[in-house]
C-alpha positions, -999 to 999 in steps of 0.1 A, spaced: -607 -411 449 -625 -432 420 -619 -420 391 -659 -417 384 -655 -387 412 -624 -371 397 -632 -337 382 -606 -333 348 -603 -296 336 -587 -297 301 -584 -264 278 -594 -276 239 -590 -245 226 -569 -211 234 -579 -175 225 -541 -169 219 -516 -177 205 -476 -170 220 -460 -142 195 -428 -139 213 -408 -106 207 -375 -99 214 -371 -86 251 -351 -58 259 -325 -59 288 -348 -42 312 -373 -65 301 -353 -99 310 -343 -83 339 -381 -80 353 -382 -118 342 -351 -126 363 -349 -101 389 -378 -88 400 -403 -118 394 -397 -137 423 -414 -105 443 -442 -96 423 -446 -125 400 -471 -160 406 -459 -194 395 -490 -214 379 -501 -248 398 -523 -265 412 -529 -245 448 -556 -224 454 -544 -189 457 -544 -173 496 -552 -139 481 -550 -118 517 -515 -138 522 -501 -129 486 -508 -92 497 -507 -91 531 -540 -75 536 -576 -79 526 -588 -56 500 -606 -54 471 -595 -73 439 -594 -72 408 -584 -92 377 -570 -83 347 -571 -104 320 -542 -98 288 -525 -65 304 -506 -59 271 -473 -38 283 -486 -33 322 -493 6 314 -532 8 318 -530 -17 348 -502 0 363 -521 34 363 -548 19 378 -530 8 406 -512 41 415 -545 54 412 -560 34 436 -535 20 464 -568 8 483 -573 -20 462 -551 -48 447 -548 -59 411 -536 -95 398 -526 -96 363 -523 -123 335 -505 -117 303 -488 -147 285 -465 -123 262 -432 -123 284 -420 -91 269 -450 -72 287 -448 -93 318 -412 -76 317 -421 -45 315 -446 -43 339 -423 -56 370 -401 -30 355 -423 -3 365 -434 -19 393 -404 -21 407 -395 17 399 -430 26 411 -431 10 442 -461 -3 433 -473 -33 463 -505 -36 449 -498 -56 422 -488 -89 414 -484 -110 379 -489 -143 366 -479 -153 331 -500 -182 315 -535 -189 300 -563 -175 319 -586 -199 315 -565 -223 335 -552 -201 362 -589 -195 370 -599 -227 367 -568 -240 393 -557 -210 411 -584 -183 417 -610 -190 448 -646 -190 443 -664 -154 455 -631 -142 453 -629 -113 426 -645 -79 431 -638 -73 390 -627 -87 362 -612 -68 332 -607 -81 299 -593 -48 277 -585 -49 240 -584 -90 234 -578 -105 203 -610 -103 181 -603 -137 162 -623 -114 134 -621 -142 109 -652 -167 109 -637 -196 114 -615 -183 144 -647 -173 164 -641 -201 182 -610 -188 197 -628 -160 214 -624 -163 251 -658 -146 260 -680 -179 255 -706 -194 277 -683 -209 293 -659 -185 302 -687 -163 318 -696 -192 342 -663 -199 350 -656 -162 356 -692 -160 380 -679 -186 398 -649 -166 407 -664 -132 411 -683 -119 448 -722 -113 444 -720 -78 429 -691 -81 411 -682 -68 378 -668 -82 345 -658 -51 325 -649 -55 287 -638 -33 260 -630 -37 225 -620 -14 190 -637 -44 171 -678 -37 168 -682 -77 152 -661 -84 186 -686 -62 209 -716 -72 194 -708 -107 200 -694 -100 234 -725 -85 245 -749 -114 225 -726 -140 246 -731 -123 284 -768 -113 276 -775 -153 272 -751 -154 303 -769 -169 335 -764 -147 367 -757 -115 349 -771 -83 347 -761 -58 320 -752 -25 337 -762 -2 306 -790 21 306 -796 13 271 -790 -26 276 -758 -24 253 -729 -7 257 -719 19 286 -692 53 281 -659 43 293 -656 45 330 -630 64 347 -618 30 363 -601 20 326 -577 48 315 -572 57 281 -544 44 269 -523 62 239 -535 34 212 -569 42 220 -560 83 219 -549 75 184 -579 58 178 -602 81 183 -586 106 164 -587 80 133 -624 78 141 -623 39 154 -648 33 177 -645 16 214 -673 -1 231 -670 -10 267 -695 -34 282 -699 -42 323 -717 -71 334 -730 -73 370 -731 -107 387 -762 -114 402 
């Protein structure tokens, strides 16, 4: 191929950055153990998503899991469907194929790198019923807004891998963070804001409410949950 028809996807600037913990023995052991079950390796390949689970379902991706619990949940909640999550902390990659494995959970599988680029090489177009993005870091300082992962960008990238109807859900305890979230997918092409109020929607039974939020609300801290509709 000339390289005038070569398509180069290169990622300037992340919306993380690697803090890595300590990892506890049943940690490590979901790294080395159980990951070669339940556990993706990053390349190139497009991703055969009714091979990887041996059915067709619906799918949803989770962006920044944290420690696994909220996704996990979901996924005993709802064996119908089937859940792919991305977290680049190893210590809560561990911990979810920890309970994975003691849940007997099939519907879920894990990948452990930057988002961005797993969609961009490994997630098929019209492929994604949802996509959840829960608690991300709010970069709240100025000059980090940059780092933000809901940009432009991101929300055409993430179209592009979503089925006509599908839904990006966000949710954030920062209100500078949701009122730019919801500025960025309002200017969003191919998106239709599922509030009544064209803002913010209550938090949807889909997204369970995890202790750190239970002890937020009774600090008072506010959570703002937005839910885009691709169109």
């Amino acid at each position: 191929m000339p390289d005038t028809e070569k398509k180069t996807f290169i990622r300037k600037i992340r919306s993380f950055v690697r803090r890595e913990g300590r990892l506890t023995r049943g940690q490590q052991r979901g790294l080395d153990v159980i990951w070669p079950k339940y556990g993706i390796e990053h390349d190139a390949g497009l991703l055969d998503l009714d091979k990887i689970f041996a059915r067709s379902a619906p799918r949803v991706l989770e962006i920044g899991f944290g420690n696994g619990a909220s996704l996990a949940e979901q996924a005993r909640q709802h064996p119908e469907m089937d859940f792919l999550g991305i977290e680049v902390h190893r210590p809560g990659v561990g911990n979810l194929l920890q309970v994975i494995e003691r849940d007997e959970l099939t519907n879920i599988r894990v990948m452990q790198e930057d988002a961005v680029e797993i969609l961009h090489d490994q997630i098929p177009v019209n492929s994604l019923d949802k996509v959840q993005l829960f608690f991300p870091d709010p970069w709240h300082k100025k000059k980090h807004h940059k780092r933000r992962i809901v940009q432009l960008e991101f929300a055409a990238l993430l179209r592009e891998r979503l089925k006509t109807d599908g839904v990006f859900h966000m949710a954030t305890d920062w209100q500078h963070y949701a009122e730019h979230m919801l500025e960025v997918m309002s200017a969003a092409p191919g998106y239709k804001n599922l509030s009544e109020t064209n803002d913010y929607v209550p938090r949807p039974d889909s997204r369970p409410l995890t202790k750190f939020e239970q002890r937020g609300h009774r600090l008072g801290h506010g959570v703002w949950d937005l839910m885009f509709k691709k169109v």
